[in-house]
Structures are given as structure tokens and as C-alpha cells.
C-alpha positions in Angstrom: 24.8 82.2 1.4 21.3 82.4 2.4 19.7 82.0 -1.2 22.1 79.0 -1.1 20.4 77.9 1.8 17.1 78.3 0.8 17.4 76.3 -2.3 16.0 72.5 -2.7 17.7 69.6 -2.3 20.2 69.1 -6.0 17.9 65.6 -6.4 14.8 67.2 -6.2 16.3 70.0 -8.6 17.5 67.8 -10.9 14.6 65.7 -11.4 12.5 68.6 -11.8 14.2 70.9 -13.7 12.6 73.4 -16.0 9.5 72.6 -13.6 8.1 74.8 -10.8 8.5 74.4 -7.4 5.6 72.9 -6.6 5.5 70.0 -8.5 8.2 68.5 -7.1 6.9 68.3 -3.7 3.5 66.7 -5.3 5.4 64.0 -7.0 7.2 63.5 -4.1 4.0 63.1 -2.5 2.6 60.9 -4.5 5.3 58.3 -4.3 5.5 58.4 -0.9 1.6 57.7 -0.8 2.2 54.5 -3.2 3.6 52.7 0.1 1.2 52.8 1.9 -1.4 52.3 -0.6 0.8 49.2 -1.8 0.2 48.1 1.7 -2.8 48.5 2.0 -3.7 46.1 -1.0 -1.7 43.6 -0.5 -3.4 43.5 3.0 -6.9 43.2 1.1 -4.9 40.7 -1.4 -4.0 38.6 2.0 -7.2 39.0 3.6 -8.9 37.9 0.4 -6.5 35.0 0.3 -7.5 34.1 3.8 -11.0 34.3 3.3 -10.5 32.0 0.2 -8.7 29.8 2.3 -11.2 29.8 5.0 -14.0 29.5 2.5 -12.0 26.0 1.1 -11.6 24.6 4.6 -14.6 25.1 5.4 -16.0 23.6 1.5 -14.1 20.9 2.8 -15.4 20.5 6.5 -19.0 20.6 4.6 -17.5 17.7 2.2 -16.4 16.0 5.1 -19.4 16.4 6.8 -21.7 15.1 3.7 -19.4 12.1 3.4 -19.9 11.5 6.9 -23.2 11.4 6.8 -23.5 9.9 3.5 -21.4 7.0 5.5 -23.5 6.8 8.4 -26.6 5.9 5.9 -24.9 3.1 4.8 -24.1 2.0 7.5 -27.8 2.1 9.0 -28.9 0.7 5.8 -26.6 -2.4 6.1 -27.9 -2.6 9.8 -31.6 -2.3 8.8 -30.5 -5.0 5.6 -28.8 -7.6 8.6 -31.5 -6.8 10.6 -34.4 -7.7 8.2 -32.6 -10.8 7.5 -32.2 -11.9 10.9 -35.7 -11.8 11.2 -36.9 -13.6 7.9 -34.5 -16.1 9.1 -36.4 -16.6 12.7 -39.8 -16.1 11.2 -39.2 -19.2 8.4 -37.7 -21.3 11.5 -40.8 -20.0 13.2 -42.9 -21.5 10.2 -41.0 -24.5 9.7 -41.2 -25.3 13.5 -45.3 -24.9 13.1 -45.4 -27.0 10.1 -43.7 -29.9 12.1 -45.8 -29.7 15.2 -48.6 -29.3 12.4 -47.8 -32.8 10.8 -46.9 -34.5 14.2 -50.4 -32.8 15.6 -52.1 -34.6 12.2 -50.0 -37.9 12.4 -50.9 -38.5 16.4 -54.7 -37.5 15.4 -54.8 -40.4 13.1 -53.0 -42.8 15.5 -55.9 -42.2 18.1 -58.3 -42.6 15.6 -57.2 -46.1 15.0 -58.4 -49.2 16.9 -56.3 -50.1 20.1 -54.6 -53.3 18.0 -53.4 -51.3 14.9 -52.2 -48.2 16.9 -49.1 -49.5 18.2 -48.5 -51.0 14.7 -48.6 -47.6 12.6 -46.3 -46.0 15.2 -43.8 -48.5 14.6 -44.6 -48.5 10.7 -44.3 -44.7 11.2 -41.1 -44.7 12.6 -39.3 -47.0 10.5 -40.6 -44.9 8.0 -39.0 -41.6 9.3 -35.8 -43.4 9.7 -35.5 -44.5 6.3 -36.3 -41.1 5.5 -33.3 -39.9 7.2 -31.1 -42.7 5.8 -32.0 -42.0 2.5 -31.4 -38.1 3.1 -28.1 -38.6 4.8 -26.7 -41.2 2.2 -28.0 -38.0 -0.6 -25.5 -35.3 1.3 -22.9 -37.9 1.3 -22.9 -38.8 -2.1 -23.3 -34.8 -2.9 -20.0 -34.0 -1.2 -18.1 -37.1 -2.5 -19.1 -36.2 -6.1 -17.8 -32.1 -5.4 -14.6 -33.0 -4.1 -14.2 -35.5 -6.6 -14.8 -32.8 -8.9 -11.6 -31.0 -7.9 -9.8 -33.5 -9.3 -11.8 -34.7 -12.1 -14.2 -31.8 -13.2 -14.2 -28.7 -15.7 -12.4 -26.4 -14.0 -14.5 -23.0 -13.8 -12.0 -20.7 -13.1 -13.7 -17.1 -11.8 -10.8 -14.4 -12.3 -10.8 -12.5 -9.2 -8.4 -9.3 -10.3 -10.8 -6.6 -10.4 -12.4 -7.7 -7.0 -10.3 -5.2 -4.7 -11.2 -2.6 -7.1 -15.1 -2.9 -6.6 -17.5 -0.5 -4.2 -18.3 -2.0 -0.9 -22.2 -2.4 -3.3 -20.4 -4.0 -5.8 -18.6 -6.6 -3.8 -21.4 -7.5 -1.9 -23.3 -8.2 -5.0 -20.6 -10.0 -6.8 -20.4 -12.2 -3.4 -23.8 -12.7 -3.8 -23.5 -14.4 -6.9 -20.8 -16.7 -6.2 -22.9 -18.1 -3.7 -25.5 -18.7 -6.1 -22.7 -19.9 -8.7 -21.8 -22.7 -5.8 -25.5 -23.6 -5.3 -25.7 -24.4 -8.8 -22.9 -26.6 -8.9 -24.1 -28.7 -6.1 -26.9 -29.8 -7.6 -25.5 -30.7 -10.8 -25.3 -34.5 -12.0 -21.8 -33.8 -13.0 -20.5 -31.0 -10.6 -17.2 -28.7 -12.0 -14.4 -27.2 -10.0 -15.1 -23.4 -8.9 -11.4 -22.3 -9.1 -11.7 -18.6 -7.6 -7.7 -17.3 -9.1 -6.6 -14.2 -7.5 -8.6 -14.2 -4.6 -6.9 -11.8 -2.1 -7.2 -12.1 1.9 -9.7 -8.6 1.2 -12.2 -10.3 -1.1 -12.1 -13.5 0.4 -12.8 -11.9 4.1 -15.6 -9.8 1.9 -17.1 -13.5 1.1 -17.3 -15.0 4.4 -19.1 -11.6 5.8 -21.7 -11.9 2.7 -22.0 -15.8 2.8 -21.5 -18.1 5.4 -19.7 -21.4 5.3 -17.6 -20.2 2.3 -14.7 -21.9 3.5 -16.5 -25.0 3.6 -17.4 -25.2 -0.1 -16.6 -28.6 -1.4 -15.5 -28.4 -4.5 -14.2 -25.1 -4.8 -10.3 -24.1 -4.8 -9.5 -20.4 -3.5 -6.2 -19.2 -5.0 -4.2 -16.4 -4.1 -2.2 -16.3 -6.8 -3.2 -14.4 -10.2 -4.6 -16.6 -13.0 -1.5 -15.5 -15.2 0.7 -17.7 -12.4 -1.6 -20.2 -12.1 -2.1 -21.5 -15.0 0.6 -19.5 -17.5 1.9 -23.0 -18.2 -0.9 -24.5 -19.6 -2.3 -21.7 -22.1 -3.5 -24.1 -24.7 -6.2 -25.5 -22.4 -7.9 -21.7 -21.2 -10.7 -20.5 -22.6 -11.2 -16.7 -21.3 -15.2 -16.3 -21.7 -16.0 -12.3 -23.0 -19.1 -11.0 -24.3 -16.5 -8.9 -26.7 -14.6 -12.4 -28.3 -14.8 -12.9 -31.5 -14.6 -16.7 -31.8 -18.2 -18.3 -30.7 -18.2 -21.3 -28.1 -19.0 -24.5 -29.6 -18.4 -27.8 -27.2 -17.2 -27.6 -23.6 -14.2 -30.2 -22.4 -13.6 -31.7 -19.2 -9.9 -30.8 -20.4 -10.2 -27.5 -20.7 -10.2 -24.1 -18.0 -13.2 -21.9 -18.7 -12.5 -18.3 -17.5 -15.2 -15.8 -16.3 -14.3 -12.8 -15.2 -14.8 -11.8 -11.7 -16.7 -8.5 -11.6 -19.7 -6.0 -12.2 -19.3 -5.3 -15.8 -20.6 -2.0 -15.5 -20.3 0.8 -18.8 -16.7 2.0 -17.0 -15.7 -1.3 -17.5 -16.6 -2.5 -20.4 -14.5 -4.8 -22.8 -12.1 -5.6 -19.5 -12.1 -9.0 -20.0 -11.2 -9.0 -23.5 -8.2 -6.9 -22.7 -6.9 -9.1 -20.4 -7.0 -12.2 -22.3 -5.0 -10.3 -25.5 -3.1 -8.6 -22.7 -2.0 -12.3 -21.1 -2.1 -14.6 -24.3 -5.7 -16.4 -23.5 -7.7 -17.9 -26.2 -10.8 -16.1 -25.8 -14.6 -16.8 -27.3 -18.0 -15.7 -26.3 -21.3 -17.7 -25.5 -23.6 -18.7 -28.5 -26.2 -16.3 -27.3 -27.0 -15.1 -30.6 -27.9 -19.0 -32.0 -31.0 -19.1 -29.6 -32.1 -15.6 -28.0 -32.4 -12.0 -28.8 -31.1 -9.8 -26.4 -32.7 -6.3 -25.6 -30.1 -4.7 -25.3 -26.4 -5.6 -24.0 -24.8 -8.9 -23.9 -23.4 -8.8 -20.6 -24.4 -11.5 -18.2 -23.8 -11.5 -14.2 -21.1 -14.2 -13.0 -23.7 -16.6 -12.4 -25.9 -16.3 -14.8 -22.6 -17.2 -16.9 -21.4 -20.7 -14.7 -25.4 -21.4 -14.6 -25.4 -21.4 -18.2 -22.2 -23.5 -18.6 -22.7 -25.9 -16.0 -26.6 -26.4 -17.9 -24.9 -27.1 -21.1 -22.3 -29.7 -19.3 -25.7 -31.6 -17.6 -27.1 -31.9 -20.9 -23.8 -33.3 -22.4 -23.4 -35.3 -19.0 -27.5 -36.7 -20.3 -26.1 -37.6 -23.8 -27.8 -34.7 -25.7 -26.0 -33.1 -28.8 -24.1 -29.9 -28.3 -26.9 -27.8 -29.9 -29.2 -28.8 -27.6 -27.0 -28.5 -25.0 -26.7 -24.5 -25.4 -30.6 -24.4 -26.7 -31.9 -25.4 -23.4 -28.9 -24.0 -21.4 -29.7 -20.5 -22.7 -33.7 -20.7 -22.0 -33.2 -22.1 -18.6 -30.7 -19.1 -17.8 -31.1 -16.7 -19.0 -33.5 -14.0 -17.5 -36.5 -13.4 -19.2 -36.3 -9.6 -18.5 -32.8 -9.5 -20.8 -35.1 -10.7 -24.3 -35.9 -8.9 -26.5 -40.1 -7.8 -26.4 -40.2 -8.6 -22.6 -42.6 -5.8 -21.3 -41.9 -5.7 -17.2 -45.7 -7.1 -15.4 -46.7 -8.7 -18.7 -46.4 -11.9 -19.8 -44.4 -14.7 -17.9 -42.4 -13.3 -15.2 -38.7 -13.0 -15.5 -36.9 -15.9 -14.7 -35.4 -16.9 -11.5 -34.2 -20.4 -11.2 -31.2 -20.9 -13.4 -29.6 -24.2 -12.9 -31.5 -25.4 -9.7 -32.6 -29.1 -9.4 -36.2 -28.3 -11.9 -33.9 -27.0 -14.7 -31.1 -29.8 -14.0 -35.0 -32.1 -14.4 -36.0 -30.6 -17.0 -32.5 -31.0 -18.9 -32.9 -34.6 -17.9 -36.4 -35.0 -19.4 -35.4 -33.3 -22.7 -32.7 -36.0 -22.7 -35.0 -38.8 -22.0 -37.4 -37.6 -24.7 -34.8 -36.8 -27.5 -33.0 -40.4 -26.8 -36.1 -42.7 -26.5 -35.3 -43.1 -23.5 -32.2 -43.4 -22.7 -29.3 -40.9 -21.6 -30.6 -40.7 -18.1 -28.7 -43.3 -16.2 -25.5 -40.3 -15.5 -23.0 -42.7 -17.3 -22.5 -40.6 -20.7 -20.4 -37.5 -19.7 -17.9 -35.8 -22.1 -16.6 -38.5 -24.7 -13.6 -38.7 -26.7 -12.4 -41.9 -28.8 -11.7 -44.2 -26.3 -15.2 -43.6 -24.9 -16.8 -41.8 -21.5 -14.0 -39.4 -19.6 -14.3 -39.9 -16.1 -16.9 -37.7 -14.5 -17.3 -36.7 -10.8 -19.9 -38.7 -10.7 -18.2 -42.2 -11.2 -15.2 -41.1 -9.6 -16.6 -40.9 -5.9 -15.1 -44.0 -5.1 -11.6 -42.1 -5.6 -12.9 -38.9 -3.7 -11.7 -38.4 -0.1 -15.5 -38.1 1.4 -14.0 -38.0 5.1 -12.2 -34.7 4.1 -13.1 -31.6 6.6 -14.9 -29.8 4.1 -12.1 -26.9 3.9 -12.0 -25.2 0.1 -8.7 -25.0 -0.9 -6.4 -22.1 -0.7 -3.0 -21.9 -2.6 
């Protein structure tokens, strides 16, 4: 009974058998070591994961942090940017105000100067004088807004497709806003102004406009649409033309009839061949500028937004002056574009890139070229687009029609 007693356990026995008796007992100690050595990594597993854990949050608190900062940069840079402006802005007053006082200063020098007798004469010449001036200048920004909103209804429509606006850095946007501006400023000075018809425009971009330019809503001539081009004018595809630098089919002569398309956005490398897609993707007839005809290029195509409308609205003046179509684009595409994008143009050599596009001395020097090709003749702003019952109507000879007392608000549908 006590050799019974003595002997192991019948698991132990059995798992052991033909073994001594130690063994047993060191197998059995080793397995009941595993356990705690199981615990004891998968604490070191847990603490690693919590270290990695900690090491990520805090990756991301220093990403955070970077962004911040990165933000707060910006936002001092815009500061510094609004800043600088303000002051250019008080210091050409400032300028303007001394040039004034310098002309009065020059004008009452010369007054005194005169005999007693012809003083009080001048001074009255003089100031008939400055109120024809204003007359004359105030009948000019008259006639300028009657022949823009006249434009609206009787113009080439220069649609600007907005889509890709929303999708833009807050860089981006404030460049492309930028050039609308410029786009408008163009048109206002043209003899034969189009409609700007901004399609797509959302409340985001169009409250990004009125921070970058002021008085946007008061652009005469321009029509700010919410709705996509596709919905505004899907029912009239045969009359869209959807400019891309990618088109196959070359632009020959513009029609008052027809709605050119330029795509709204910073064709940077990500985006490249965008606008191409979307006209195949929507049905548009698309075709590219005759670039090729009259410059070489250093490198890419690709033209900002308004170096595009300058280029089309420069082509339209010289039709508007009676010139041939391939003058037109000849003179359209020296006057806009940059002298930096030509081939052999070596930066501080040479004639300095250029700057104007279509501003008053290239809408001049369209008309010259006119003058000089037609004997003559084609200055008087009566030609316009033609067709076979003879001149279209133009914004110019419709001002008559225009609603000149109009408040000056662009459109929005």
C-alpha cells in the first residue's frame, strides 16, 4: 500500500513511460514555464504595439504641427501680399494726387504770368476746356458700357468652362481669378466687345472672384452661370466649339454664331489633355488655335485662360477692321502671345517678353494694320462678321438696343 502510495500520478506515468523519473518532472517544468514566458511576450508584443502606436500619434501630431505651420505661412504671406498692395495702391494715389497739384501749380504759374486783361480770359478758356474734357470722357464710359451689355445679346459668346474651378489649390484659384480679370479688361476695350459667359460657376469660385477682384459683379457684359455647360447649352451642340491645345481639327474663321469654349483652369502636367476629354466625353466639336501657322513654340502649347480670350477677341477686332482671316490670327498670335513661350527666346536678351495682349495699343495697332492693308479703309467699326446678306450686327451698332441705364449687375442663372 505504501509503494502504491509512493508512486506518480497514472498521467505522468503514462506519458512517460519507459522514461526515468526525472524527466517527467522537467517536462512538466518546462510547460508550466511556457506560460509565463507566453506572457511575458505578448506583454513586450503589446508594449511594442503601444509604443508603435505612440510613435504614429505622435508622427501625426508632428504632421499636424508642420501643416499648421505650413498654414500659418500662408496665411502671413497673403497678409504681407494684401498688405503690399494696399500700399502700392496709396502710394500711386499719393502720385497721382502730386501730379495734379503739379499741373494746377504749372497752369496758375502761367495765369499770373499773363497780363491783367488776358488772365481772366484763359481761366475761362481753361475751364471750358476741362469741362469738355470731362464730357468727352463721360460720354466714352457710356458708350463703353452700352456696347458690353449690348454684347450679351449680340456678341460671340466666350463661354469659360468653370468645372474644374472647385478642384483647384487656394494658389491656383487665385491665379485663375487673376486672369479672368485680365480676360474682362480685354474685352472692354475691344471695338467689338464678346459675351464672357462664365458656365458652371459655383457660389465657391464665384465668392473666390470677388475676394481676388473687385467689382466682379459689376462686369458688363459678362453672364455668370451656375449651371454646367452640358445644361446650358446641350441643346444647341452644333454651334460649340470646345478650344484644346490636344484637338485635332485647326480653327479657321470665328462666328458671331457660334460659342467658343475655353476651359476654366491651370493646365498643369496632372491635368493635361482635360479639356479634350470633356468635349469627347459631352459631344463638343472641338479644334485648337492655328498656333503652328505663325509661331514656334518652345516647348508646350498650353496657353493661360487669357492669353486664349486675348488671342480670340484680337482676331475678332481685326475681322471687326475688315482684314482677311489670315491676318486676323497673324497679328492676333504676335500681339498675344508671350514672347518668353517662342522658340530661341533667351530670358534678359533680346526684347522683353510680352505683356500687353489685347489692351487699347494692340486693339491700335490691329487697326493700323487694317488701315494699311485696305488703303485706307476698314477703320470706320462698320465691317464686323459678314455673311450673304451683308454685316451681322455687332455690339457696336447695336447700342441703341442696349439697356445703358441697367445697374451694372453680371448675370447669374
Amino acid at each position: 500500500m505504501a509503494d502504491a502510495a509512493d508512486a506518480p500520478p497514472p498521467a505522468v506515468a503514462t506519458a512517460s513511460a519507459g522514461a526515468p523519473e526525472e524527466q517527467p518532472s522537467a517536462a512538466a517544468g518546462e510547460q508550466q514555464g511556457a506560460a509565463p514566458a507566453c506572457r511575458v511576450a505578448g506583454t513586450a508584443g503589446a508594449a511594442a504595439g503601444h509604443e508603435r502606436q505612440g510613435a504614429a500619434e505622435e508622427g501625426g501630431e508632428g504632421l499636424s504641427r508642420t501643416a499648421s505651420k505650413r498654414q500659418k505661412r500662408r496665411l502671413e504671406a497673403a497678409e504681407r501680399r494684401k498688405e503690399a498692395k494696399k500700399a502700392r495702391r496709396a502710394a500711386d494715389k499719393e502720385a497721382q494726387r502730386a501730379k495734379v497739384a503739379a499741373r494746377r501749380a504749372e497752369r496758375q504759374a502761367a495765369l499770373e504770368a499773363l497780363p491783367e486783361a488776358e488772365r481772366a480770359e484763359a481761366a475761362a478758356a481753361g475751364r471750358a476746356r476741362a469741362k469738355e474734357e470731362r464730357r468727352r470722357a463721360s460720354e466714352a464710359k457710356n458708350a463703353t458700357a452700352a456696347r458690353l451689355e449690348a454684347a450679351k445679346e449680340v456678341g460671340v459668346k466666350l463661354a469659360i468652362d468653370m468645372r474644374w474651378a472647385d478642384d483647384q489649390t487656394e494658389r491656383e484659384m487665385r491665379s485663375l481669378c487673376f486672369q479672368l480679370g485680365q480676360c474682362y479688361a480685354s474685352n472692354r476695350t475691344c471695338p467689338d466687345p464678346c459675351c464672357l459667359y462664365l458656365a458652371g460657376l459655383s457660389e465657391e469660385s464665384h465668392s473666390a472672384m470677388r475676394r481676388v477682384t473687385s467689382g466682379v459683379d459689376g462686369w458688363r457684359g459678362a453672364v455668370f452661370d451656375r449651371r454646367p455647360l452640358l445644361e446650358a447649352f446641350g441643346d444647341e451642340k452644333e454651334r460649340v466649339v470646345y478650344l484644346s491645345a490636344d484637338a485635332e481639327e485647326e480653327l479657321g474663321e470665328m462666328d458671331r454664331d457660334t460659342v467658343y469654349v475655353v476651359g476654366g483652369m491651370l493646365d498643369h502636367n496632372s491635368k493635361k489633355g482635360s479639356t479634350q476629354r470633356a468635349a469627347q466625353d459631352e459631344g463638343w466639336r472641338s479644334a485648337r488655335l492655328p498656333l503652328d501657322k505663325y509661331v514656334q513654340l518652345a516647348g508646350s502649347k498650353v496657353l493661360t485662360v487669357n492669353q486664349v480670350v486675348d488671342m480670340l477677341l484680337l482676331a475678332w477686332a481685326g475681322n471687326h477692321h475688315g482684314l482677311g482671316w489670315d491676318d486676323c490670327w497673324r497679328h492676333a498670335v504676335e500681339l498675344a502671345v508671350p514672347q518668353r513661350k517662342r522658340k530661341g527666346y533667351v530670358k534678359g536678351e533680346g526684347k522683353a517678353p510680352g505683356e500687353g495682349g489685347a489692351c487699347q495699343a494692340a486693339y491700335a495697332t490691329i487697326e493700323r494694320a487694317a488701315k494699311e492693308k485696305l488703303g485706307g479703309g476698314g477703320g470706320d467699326g462698320e465691317t464686323g462678321s459678314r455673311d450673304d446678306e451683308g454685316a451681322a450686327p455687332t455690339a457696336g451698332n447695336a447700342v441703341d438696343a442696349a439697356d445703358a441705364a441697367g445697374d451694372g449687375e453680371a448675370d447669374v442663372a
